[in-house]
MARLUM-587753 format. One record per residue (C-alpha): residue number from 1; chain; x, y, z. Coordinates in steps of 0.25 Angstrom, whole numbers, plus 5000, padded with zeros to 4 digits. Layout:
 num chaine   c1   c2   c3
 NUM      A    X    Y    Z
...
//
This chain:
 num chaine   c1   c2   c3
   1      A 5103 5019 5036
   2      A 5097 5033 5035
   3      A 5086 5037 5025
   4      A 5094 5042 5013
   5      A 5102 5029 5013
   6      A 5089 5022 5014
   7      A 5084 5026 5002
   8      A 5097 5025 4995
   9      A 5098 5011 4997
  10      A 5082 5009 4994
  11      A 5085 5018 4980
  12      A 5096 5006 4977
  13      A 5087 4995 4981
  14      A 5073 5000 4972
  15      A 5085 5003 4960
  16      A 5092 4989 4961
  17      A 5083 4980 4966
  18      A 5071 4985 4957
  19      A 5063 4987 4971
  20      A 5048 4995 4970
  21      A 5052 5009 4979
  22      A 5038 5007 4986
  23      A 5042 4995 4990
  24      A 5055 4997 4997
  25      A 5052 5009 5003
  26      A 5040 5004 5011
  27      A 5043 5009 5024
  28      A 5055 5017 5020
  29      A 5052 5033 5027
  30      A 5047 5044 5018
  31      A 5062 5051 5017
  32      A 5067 5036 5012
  33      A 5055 5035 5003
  34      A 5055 5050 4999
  35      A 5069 5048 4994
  36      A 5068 5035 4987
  37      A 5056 5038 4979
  38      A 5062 5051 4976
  39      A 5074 5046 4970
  40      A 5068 5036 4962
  41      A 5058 5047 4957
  42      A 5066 5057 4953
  43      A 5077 5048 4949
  44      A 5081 5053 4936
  45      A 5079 5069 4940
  46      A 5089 5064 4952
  47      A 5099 5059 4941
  48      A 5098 5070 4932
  49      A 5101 5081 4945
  50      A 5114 5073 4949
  51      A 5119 5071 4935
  52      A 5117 5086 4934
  53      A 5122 5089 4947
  54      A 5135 5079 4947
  55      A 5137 5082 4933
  56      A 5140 5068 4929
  57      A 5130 5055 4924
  58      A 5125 5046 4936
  59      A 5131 5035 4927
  60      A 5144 5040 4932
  61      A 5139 5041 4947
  62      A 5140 5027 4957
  63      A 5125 5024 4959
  64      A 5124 5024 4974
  65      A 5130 5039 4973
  66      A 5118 5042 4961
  67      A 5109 5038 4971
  68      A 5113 5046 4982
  69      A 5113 5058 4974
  70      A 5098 5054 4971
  71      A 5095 5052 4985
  72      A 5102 5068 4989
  73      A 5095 5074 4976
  74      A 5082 5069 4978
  75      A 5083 5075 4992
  76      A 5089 5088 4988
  77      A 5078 5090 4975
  78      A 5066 5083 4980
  79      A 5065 5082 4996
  80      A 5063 5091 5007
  81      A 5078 5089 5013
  82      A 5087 5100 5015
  83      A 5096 5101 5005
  84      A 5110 5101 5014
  85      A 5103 5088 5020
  86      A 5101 5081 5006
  87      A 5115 5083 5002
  88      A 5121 5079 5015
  89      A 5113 5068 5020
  90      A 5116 5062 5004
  91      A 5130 5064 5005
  92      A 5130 5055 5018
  93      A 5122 5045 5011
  94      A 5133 5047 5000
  95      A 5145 5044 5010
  96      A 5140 5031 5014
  97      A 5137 5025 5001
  98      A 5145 5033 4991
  99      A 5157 5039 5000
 100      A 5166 5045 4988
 101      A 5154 5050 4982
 102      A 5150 5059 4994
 103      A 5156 5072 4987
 104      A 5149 5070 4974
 105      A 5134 5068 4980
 106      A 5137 5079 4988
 107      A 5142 5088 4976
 108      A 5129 5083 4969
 109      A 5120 5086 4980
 110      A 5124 5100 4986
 111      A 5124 5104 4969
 112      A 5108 5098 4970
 113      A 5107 5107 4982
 114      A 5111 5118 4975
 115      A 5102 5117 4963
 116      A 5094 5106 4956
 117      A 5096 5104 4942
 118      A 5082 5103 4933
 119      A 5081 5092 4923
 120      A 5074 5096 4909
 121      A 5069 5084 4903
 122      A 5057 5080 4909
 123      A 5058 5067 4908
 124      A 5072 5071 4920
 125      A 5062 5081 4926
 126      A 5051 5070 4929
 127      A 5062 5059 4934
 128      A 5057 5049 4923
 129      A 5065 5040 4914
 130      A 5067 5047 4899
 131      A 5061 5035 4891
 132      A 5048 5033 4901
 133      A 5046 5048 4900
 134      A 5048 5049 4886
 135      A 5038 5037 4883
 136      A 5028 5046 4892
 137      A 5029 5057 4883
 138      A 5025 5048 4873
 139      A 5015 5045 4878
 140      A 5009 5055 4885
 141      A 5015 5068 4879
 142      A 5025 5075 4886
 143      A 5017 5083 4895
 144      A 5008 5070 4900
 145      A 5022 5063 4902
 146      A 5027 5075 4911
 147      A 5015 5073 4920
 148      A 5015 5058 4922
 149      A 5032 5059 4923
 150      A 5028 5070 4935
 151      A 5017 5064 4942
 152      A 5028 5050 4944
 153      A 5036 5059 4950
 154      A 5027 5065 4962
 155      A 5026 5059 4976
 156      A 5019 5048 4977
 157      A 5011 5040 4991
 158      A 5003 5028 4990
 159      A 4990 5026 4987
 160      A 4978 5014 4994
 161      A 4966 5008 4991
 162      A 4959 5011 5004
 163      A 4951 4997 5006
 164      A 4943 5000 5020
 165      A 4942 5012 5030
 166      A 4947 5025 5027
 167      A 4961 5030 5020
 168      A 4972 5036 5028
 169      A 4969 5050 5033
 170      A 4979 5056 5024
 171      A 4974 5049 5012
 172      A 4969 5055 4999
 173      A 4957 5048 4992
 174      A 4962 5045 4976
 175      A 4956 5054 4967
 176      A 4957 5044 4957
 177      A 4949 5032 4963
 178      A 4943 5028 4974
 179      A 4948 5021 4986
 180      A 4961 5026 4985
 181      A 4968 5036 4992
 182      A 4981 5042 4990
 183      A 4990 5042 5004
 184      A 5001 5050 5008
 185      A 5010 5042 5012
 186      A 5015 5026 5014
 187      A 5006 5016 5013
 188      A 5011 5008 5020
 189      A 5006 5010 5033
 190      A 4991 5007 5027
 191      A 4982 4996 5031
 192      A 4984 4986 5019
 193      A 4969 4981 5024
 194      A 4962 4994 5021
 195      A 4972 5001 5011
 196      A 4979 4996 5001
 197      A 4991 5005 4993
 198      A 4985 5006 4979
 199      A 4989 5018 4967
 200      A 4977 5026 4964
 201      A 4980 5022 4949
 202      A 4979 5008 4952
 203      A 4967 5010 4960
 204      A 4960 5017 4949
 205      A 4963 5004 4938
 206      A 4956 4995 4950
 207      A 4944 5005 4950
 208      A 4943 5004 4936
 209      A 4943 4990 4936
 210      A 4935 4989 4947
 211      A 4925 4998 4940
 212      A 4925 4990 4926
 213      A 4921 4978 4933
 214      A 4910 4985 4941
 215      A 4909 4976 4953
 216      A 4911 4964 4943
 217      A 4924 4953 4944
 218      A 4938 4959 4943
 219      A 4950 4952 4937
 220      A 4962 4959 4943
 221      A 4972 4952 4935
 222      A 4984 4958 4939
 223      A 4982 4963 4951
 224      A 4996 4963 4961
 225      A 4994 4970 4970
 226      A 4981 4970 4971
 227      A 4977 4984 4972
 228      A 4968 4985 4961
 229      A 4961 4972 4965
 230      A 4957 4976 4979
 231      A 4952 4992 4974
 232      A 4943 4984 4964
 233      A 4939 4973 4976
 234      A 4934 4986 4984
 235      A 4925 4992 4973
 236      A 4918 4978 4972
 237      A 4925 4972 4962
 238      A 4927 4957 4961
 239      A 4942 4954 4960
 240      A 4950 4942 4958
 241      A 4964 4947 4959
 242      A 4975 4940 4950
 243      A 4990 4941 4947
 244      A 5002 4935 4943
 245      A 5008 4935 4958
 246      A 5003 4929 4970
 247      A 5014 4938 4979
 248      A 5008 4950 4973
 249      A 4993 4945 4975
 250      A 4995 4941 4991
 251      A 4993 4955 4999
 252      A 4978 4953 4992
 253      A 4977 4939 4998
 254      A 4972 4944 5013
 255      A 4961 4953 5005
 256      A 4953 4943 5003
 257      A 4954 4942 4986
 258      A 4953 4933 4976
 259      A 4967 4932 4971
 260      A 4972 4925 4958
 261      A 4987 4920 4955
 262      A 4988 4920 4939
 263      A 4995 4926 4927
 264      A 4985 4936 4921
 265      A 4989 4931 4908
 266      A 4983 4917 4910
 267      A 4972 4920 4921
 268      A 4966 4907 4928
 269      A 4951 4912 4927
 270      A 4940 4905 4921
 271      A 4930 4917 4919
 272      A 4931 4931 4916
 273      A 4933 4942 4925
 274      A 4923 4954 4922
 275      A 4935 4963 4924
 276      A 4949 4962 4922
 277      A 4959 4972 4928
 278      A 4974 4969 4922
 279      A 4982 4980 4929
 280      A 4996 4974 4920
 281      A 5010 4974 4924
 282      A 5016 4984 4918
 283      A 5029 4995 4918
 284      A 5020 5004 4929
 285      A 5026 5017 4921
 286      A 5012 5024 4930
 287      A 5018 5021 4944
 288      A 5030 5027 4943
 289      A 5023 5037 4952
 290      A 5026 5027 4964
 291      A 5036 5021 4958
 292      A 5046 5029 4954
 293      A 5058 5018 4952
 294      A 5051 5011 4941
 295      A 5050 5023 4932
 296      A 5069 5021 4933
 297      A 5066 5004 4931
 298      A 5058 5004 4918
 299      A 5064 5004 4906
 300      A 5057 5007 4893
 301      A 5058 4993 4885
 302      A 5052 4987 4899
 303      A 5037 4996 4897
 304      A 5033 4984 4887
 305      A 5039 4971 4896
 306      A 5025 4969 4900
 307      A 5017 4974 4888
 308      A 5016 4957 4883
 309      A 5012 4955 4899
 310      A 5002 4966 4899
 311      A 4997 4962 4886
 312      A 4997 4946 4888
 313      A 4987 4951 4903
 314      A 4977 4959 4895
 315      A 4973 4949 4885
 316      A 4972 4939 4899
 317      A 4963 4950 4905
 318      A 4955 4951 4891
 319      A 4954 4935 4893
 320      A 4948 4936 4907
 321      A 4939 4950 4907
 322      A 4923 4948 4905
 323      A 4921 4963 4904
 324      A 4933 4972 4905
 325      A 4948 4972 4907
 326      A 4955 4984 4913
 327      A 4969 4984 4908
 328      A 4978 4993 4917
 329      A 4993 4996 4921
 330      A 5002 5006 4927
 331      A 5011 5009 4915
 332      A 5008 5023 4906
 333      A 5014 5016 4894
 334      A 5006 5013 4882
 335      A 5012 5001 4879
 336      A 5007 4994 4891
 337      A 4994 4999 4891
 338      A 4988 5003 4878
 339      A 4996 4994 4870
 340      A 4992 4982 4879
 341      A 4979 4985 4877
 342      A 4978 4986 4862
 343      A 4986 4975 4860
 344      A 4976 4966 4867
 345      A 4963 4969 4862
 346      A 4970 4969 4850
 347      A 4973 4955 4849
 348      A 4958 4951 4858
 349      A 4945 4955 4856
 350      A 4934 4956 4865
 351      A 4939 4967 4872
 352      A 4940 4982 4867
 353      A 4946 4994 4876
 354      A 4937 5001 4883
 355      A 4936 5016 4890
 356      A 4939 5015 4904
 357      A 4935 5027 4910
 358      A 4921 5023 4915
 359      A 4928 5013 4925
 360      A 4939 5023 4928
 361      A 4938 5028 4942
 362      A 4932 5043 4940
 363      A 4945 5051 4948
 364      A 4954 5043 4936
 365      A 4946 5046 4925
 366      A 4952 5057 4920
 367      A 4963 5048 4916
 368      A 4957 5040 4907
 369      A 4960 5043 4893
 370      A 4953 5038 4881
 371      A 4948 5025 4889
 372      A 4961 5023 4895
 373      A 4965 5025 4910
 374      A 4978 5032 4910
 375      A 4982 5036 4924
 376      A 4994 5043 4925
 377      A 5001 5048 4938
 378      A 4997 5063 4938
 379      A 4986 5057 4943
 380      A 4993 5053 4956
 381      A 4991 5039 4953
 382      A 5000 5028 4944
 383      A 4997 5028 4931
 384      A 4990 5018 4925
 385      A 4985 5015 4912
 386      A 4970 5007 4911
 387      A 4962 5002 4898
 388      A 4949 4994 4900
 389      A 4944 4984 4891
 390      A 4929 4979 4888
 391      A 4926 4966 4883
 392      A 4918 4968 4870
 393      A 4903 4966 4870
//
């Protein structure tokens, strides 16, 4: 099985088994990844060239041929192949799974070579779904959504925690926080022991955390994977490390931590932890970045599924802070951020929203607003959004 049929049959797996792409092209080559994550990026800016070009809806087009024609678009508008090679090598992959459609990707094809068709609406243009971008207009005005919509769509390598020695040669220290590095390529190669893959943006929330508690005990209440956990460990924080699944908590077992098997929402403590980080399950609209396929699997009515979830946590982690909470998550939607949060110091005293930025690492600062931590990706990060809460004195 050659390349391009390789990440055709990936593309069908991630699409009908709901698989992560990161996940499944572990160990794929960089023209298989290249193309997979390509496709699923560009997805609808794809669509909206071969409807243009084939003159007809994709509705009306067998499935395994729409994502062939992705495949030889992507190449043609997007990569560095020669164009002749693009359309030719797609037609082969088109004959050996869709061999009366061979003339029609080949039409399709040689009229992309010609000339790329440019899509207007933004919303086309930046590859998103319409009611996603839409709701980023909302709310962060047009030209803010514009930016966030674009920086998903740029390339994107892995990021590490580096926990002993030095980073790889070719590493870039984060500008964001400290000991983090951007690579600039796989990670999967890298010692597990001394670097661990970890989002800048997640590594800032961890700092800020580990900062509130200044040296102080750490509730990590959430914390699958576990990154977060092990960046406030190395800045001398005192971590217990709990979550819902054991599966989820076992690459952390050989590290030597105290780890925790429970429901947040009913947690097994007898005493109050000085801080409690709650990094909450949410929609992830801020890692689309990395995850391109999620932005085409959510759908609107699902940003509020774990709203009662999110909500039902916070007043858990309230319960169980001394001092502070940082309440924290990967979505840039309102409703599972500021909503949560006024919700729950609505119905709970004791607590009152704070101004975060003194805790925020200094390289993040600038995306604080009005208290808040709202990282978005044009900072080359995911996004996450970041409220802390002080108990009243």
């Amino acid at each position: 099985m050659n390349e391009r049929d390789r990440a055709l049959q990936i593309l069908k797996r991630i699409e009908s088994e709901s698989l992560y792409a990161s996940i499944i092209l572990a160990g794929e080559s960089g023209f298989v990844r290249t193309i997979v994550l390509g496709v699923l990026r560009w997805r609808s800016r794809l669509d909206f060239i071969i409807e243009t070009l084939a003159e007809r809806k994709l509705s009306k087009v067998d499935p395994v041929v729409v994502g062939i024609l992705r495949i030889g678009v992507y190449q043609i508008a997007y990569m560095d192949v020669p164009a002749h090679a693009a359309v030719s090598e797609t037609v082969d992959l088109a004959a050996r799974y869709a061999k009366r459609a061979r003339g029609f990707v080949n039409a399709v094809l040689r009229r992309a070579a010609e000339k790329i068709p440019d899509p207007s609406d933004p919303a086309t243009r930046f590859a998103h779904p319409r009611w996603l971008f839409d709701r980023w207009v909302k709310t962060w005005g047009p030209e803010r959504a514009a930016l966030i919509a674009e920086a998903d769509q740029r390339l994107s390598y892995p990021d590490a925690l580096v926990l002993s020695g030095d980073p790889p040669g070719d590493a870039i220290p984060s500008t964001l926080v400290d000991g983090v590095v951007r690579l600039s390529g796989s990670s999967a190669d890298l010692d597990r022991q001394r670097f661990y893959p970890m989002d800048e943006g997640s590594a800032v929330i961890a700092a800020t955390a580990a900062a509130a508690a200044s040296g102080g005990d750490v509730l990590d209440m959430a914390a699958a994977p576990g990154g977060k956990s092990l960046y406030m460990s190395s800045r001398g924080a005192r971590v217990v490390i709990s979550d819902v699944s054991l599966g989820r908590l076992r690459p952390l077992m050989s590290r030597g931590n105290r780890l925790v098997v429970s429901d947040g929402r009913t947690p097994p403590f007898r005493r109050r932890f000085q801080t409690v980080l709650l990094d909450a399950p949410c929609s992830a609209t801020g890692t689309i970045r990395k995850n391109p396929e999620l932005k085409w699997r959510l759908r609107e009515p699902g940003i509020v599924e774990l709203t009662g979830l999110q909500t039902s946590l916070l007043a858990s982690a309230l319960e169980t802070a001394a001092e502070t909470v940082i309440y924290s998550t990967c979505s840039l939607e309102p409703e599972e951020n500021d909503a949560v949060v006024a919700s729950v110091l609505s119905n709970r005293s004791g607590f009152s929203l704070a101004d975060i930025t003194q805790y925020v690492p200094s390289g993040a600062r600038q995306w604080v607003s009005e208290g808040v931590l709202r990282l978005t990706p044009e900072s080359g990060a995911d996004g996450f959004t970041a409220f802390l809460l002080k108990r009243s004195r």
